[in-house]
C-alpha positions in Angstrom: 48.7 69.0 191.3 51.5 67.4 189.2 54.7 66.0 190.2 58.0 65.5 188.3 61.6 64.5 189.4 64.3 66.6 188.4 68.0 66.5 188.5 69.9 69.8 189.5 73.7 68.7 189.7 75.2 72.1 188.6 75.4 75.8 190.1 74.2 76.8 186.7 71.4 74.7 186.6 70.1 76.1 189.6 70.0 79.5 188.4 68.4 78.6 185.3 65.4 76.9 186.9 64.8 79.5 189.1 64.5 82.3 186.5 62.3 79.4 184.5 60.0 79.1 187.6 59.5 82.3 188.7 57.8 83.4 185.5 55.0 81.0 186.4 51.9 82.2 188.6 51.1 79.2 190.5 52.9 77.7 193.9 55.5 75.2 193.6 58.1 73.6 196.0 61.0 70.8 195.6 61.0 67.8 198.3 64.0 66.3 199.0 63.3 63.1 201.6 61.4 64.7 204.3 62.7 68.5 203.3 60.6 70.9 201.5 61.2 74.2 199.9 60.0 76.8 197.6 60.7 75.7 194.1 61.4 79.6 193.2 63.8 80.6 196.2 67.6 80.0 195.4 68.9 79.5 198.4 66.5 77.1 199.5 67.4 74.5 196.6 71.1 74.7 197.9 69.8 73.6 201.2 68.7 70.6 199.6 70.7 67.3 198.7 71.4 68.2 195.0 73.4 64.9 194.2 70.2 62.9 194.3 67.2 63.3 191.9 64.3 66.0 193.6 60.9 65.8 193.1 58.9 69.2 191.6 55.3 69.5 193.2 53.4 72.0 191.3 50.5 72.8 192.2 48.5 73.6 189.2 47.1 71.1 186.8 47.9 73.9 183.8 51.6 73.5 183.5 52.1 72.3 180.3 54.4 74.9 178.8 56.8 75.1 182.6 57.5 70.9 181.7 58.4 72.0 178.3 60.6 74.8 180.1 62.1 72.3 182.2 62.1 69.3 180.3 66.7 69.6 180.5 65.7 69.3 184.0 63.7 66.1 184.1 65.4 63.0 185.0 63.1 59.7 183.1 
């Protein structure tokens, strides 16, 4: 499993990780305090606090290219 924090302060953003997620195989959800969702369902990221940085849990340890795909998306 790796974890990264993200940073999705626009509409567009969302969209944009979304269609970057989905095109990955394995599971992966976004945790928000003590909310989890699915990292790949749209309306479950607006349910979610976006002014505040979220953390990605994927669970794969074969994700190199998806943090390359969301690397605009990583906050450091």
């Amino acid at each position: 499993m790796k974890t990264a924090t993200i940073k999705l302060s626009l509409v567009e953003n969302v969209n944009k990780f979304v269609n970057i997620v989905g095109k990955y195989p394995f599971d992966m959800d976004l945790r928000a305090g003590r909310h989890v969702v699915d990292a790949k369902s749209i309306l479950g990221i607006f349910s979610l606090d976006l002014s505040r940085p979220i953390t990605l849990e994927i669970y794969s340890d074969d994700c190199e290219d998806l943090m390359k795909e969301i690397k605009p998306f990583l906050v450091d």
